[in-house]
C-alpha positions as CSV (number, residue, x, y, z in Angstrom):
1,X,51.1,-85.9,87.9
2,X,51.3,-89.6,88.7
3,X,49.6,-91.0,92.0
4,X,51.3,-90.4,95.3
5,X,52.8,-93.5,96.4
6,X,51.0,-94.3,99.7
7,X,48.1,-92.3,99.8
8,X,46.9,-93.5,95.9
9,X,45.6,-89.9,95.6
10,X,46.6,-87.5,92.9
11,X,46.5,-83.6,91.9
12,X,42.6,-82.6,91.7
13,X,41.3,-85.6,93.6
14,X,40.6,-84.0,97.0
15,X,38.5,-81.3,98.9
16,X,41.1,-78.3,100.3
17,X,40.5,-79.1,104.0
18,X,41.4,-82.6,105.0
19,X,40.6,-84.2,108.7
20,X,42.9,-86.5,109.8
21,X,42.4,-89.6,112.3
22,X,45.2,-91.9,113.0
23,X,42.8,-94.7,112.7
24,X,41.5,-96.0,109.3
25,X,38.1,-97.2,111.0
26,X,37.6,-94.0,112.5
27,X,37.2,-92.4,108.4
28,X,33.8,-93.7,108.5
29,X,32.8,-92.8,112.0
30,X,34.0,-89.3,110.6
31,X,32.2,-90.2,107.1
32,X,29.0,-91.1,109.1
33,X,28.2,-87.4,109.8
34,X,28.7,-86.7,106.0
35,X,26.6,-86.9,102.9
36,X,28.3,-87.6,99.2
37,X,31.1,-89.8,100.7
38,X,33.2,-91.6,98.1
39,X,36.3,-93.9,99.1
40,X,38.9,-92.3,96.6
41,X,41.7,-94.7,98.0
42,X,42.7,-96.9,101.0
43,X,46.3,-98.4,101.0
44,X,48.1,-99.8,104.1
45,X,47.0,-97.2,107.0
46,X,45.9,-94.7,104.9
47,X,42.2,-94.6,103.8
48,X,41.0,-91.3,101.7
49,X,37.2,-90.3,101.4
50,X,35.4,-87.3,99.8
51,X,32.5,-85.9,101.6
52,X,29.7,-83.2,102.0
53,X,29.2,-81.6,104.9
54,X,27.0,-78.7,105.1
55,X,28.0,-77.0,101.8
56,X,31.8,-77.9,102.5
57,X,33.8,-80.3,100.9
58,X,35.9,-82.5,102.7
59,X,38.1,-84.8,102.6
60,X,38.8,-87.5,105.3
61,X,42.5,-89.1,105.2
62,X,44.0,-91.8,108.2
63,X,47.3,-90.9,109.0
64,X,48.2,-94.7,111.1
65,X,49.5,-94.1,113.9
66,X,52.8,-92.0,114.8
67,X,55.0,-88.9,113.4
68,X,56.4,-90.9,110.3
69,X,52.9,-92.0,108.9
70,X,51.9,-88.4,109.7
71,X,54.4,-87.1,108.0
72,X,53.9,-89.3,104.7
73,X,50.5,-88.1,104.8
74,X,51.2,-84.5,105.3
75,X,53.9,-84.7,102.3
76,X,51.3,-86.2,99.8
77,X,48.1,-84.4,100.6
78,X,50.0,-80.9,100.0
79,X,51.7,-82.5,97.2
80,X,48.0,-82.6,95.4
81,X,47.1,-79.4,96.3
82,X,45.2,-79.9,100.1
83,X,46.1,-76.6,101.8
84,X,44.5,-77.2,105.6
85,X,44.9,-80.5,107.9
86,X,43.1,-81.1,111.1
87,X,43.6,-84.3,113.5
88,X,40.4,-85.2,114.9
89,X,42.3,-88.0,117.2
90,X,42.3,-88.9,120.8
91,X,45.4,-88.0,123.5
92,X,46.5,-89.3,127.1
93,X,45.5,-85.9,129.7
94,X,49.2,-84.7,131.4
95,X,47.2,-82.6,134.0
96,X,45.1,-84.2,137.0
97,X,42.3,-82.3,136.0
98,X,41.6,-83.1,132.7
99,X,39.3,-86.3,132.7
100,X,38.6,-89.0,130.5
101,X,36.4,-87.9,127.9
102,X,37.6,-83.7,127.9
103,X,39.1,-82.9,124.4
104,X,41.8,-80.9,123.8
105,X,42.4,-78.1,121.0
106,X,46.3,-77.9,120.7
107,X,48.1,-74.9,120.5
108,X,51.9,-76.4,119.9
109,X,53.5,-79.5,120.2
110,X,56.4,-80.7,121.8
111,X,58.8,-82.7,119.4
112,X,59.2,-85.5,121.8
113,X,59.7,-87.4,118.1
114,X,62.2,-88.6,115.8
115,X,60.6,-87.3,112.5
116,X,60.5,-83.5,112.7
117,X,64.4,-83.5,113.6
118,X,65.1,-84.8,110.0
119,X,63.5,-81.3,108.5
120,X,64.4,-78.9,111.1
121,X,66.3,-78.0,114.7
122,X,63.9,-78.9,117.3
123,X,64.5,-75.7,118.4
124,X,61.8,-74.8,115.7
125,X,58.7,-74.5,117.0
126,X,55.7,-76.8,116.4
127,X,53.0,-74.7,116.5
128,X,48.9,-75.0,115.3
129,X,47.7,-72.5,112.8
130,X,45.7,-69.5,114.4
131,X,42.7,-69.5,112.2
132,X,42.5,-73.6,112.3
133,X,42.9,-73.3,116.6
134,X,40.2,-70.3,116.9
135,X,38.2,-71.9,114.1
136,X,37.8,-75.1,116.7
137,X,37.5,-73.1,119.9
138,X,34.8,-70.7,118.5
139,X,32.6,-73.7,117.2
140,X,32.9,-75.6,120.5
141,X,32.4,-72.5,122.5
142,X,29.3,-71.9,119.9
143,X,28.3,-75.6,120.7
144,X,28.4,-75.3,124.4
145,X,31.2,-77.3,124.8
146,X,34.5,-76.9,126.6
147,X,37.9,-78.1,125.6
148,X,41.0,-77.2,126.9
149,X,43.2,-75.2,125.0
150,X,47.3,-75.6,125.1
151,X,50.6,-77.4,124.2
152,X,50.9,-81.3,124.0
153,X,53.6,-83.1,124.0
154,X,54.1,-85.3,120.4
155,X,55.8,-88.7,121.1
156,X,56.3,-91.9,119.3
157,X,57.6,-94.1,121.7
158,X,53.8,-94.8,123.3
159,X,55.4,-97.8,125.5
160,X,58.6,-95.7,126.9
161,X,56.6,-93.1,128.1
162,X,58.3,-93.6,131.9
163,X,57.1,-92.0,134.7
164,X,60.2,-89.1,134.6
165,X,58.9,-88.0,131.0
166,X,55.2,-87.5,132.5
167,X,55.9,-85.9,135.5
168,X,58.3,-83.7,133.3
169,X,55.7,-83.0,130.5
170,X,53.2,-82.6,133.7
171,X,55.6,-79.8,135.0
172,X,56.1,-77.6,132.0
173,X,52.3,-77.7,131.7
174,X,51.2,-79.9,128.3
175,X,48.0,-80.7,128.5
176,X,48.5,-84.1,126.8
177,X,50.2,-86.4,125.2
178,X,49.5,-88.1,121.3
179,X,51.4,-88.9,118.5
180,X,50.8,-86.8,115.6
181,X,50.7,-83.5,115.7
182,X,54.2,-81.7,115.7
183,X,54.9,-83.9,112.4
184,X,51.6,-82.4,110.9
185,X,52.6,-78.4,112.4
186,X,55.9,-78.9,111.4
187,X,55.1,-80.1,108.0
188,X,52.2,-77.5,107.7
189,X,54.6,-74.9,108.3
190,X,57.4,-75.4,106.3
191,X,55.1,-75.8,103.4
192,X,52.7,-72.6,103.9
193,X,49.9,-75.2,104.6
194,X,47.3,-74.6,107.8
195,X,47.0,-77.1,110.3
196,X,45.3,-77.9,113.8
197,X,44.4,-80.4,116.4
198,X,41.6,-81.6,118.5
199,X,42.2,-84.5,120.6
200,X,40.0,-86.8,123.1
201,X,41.4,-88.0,126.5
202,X,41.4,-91.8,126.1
203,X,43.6,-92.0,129.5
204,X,45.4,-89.9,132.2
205,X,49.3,-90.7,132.8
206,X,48.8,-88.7,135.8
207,X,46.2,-90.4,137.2
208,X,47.9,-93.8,136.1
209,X,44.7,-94.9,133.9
210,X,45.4,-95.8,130.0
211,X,43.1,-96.7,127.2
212,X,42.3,-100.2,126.6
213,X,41.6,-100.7,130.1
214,X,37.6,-101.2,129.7
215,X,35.3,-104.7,130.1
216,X,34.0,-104.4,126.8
217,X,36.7,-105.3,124.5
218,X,36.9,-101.7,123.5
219,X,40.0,-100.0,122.9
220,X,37.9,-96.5,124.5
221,X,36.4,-96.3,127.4
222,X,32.9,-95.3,127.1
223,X,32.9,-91.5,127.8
224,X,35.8,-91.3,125.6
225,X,34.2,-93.1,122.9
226,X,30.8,-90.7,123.1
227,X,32.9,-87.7,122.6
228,X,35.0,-88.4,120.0
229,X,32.2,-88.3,118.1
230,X,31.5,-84.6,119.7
231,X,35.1,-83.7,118.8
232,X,34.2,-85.1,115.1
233,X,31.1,-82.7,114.8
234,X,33.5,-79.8,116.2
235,X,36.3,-80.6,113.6
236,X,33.7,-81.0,111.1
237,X,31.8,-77.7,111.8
238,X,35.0,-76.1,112.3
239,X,35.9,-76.4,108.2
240,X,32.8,-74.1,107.2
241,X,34.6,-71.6,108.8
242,X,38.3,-72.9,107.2
C-alpha cells in the first residue's frame, strides 16, 4: 500500500490506539509524557508520532482544526489499520456551571457541521464509543478527577457561533462546544473503528468569556492550560485500558 496522501503514514506504521489534538504543537506536549517517541510524518496540519507509554503503544496524530481535517485524518488512520481515536482537545462550556479549566468526556455530538452530512442523514447519530467514554471516566474517577460527562455540540463555523445557537445549544443541554468530534464518531462508526473525546474548557459562551482573552500572549488562559495537560495524562492512561 502506497502512503496516504496527507497524513504520509502507511499500512504497519502506527500503534492501534491514536490520540488526536487539533493542534500540531500540542503532539509534543502529548509526546512529552511518553518515552520511545519517533516523528513518523508531519505534513500541513497533520503531525504523526509513535510513542511508549506505560507498556502501550501509541500513536499521536493532529487533526488541524475543524470537521474536514478530522475527517481526512479519520479516513487515513483506519485506512492503515488504526482501529481506536481519541481527541484530547479543548471545547467552549454551554452550561453556566462548567468553568474554565473543567474537561469534558463526550458522550455524542451534535452535527452542527457541514462534513458528516456528505456520509450520512444528520439524523444519524454521532455518538462516542462505550468502552473509549467509560475507559476515560473510570481513569479520571481512579485519578480523583471530575469531568463532566454528556453531548457537545460539533461546529465549524467558530466565528458564527451567534448568540441564538448558544442559548439554543444551552437549552437542549450540550455541555460544550468544539470542532471535531462528530466527524471523528461519525467516521469511527461507519467504519467499525472506536472513538472518544475529552475536551478542556478554554471559554464559556454563556458566560460571554472566550480563549485568547489572557495578558500573556497565550491562546489559554492559565487554568485551562494546566489541565490540558491533566486531560492528556487521562487520555493517555485511558489507552492501557483500550
Amino acid at each position: 500500500m502506497s502512503k496516504q496522501p496527507h497524513l504520509l503514514v502507511e499500512e504497519g506504521e502506527l500503534a492501534d490506539v491514536a490520540l488526536l489534538p487539533g493542534d500540531p504543537g500540542r503532539v509534543d506536549r502529548i509526546a512529552g509524557q511518553c518515552t520511545d517517541v519517533d516523528l513518523v510524518a508531519e505534513n500541513r496540519e497533520y503531525k504523526t508520532v509513535n510513542a511508549r507509554y506505560g507498556d502501550r503503544e501509541v500513536t499521536i496524530c493532529s487533526t488541524g482544526i475543524g470537521a474536514p481535517s478530522a475527517a481526512i485524518a479519520a479516513e487515513e488512520l483506519s485506512a492503515v489499520g488504526v482501529d481506536t481515536l481519541v481527541r484530547v482537545g479543548t471545547c467552549g462550556a454551554l452550561q453556566s456551571d462548567i468553568d474554565i479549566g473543567d474537561m469534558v468526556v463526550a458522550t455524542g455530538a451534535a452535527k452542527d457541521e457541514g462534513t458528516t452530512p456528505r456520509y450520512e442523514s444528520r439524523t444519524v447519530p454521532a455518538v462516542a464509543d462505550y468502552d473509549v467514554v467509560s475507559a476515560l471516566v473510570d481513569v479520571s474517577e481512579a485519578r480523583g478527577e471530575t469531568v463532566g460527562v454528556g453531548p457537545v455540540a460539533t461546529d465549524d463555523g467558530y466565528y458564527a457561533e451567534t448568540d441564538e445557537y448558544v442559548a439554543a445549544w444551552e437549552a437542549a443541554g450540550l455541555l460544550a462546544v468544539e470542532m471535531e468530534a462528530a466527524a471523528l464518531f461519525s467516521l469511527a462508526r461507519r467504519k467499525g473503528l472506536r472513538a472518544g473525546a475529552i475536551c478542556t474548557v478554554d471559554g464559556n459562551l454563556v458566560e460571554g468569556t472566550q480563549k485568547g482573552e489572557t495578558d500573556e500572549n497565550e491562546e489559554l488562559p492559565e487554568k485551562a492550560r494546566n489541565n490540558v495537560e491533566r486531560a492528556i495524562t487521562i487520555a493517555l492512561e485511558a489507552t492501557q485500558r483500550l
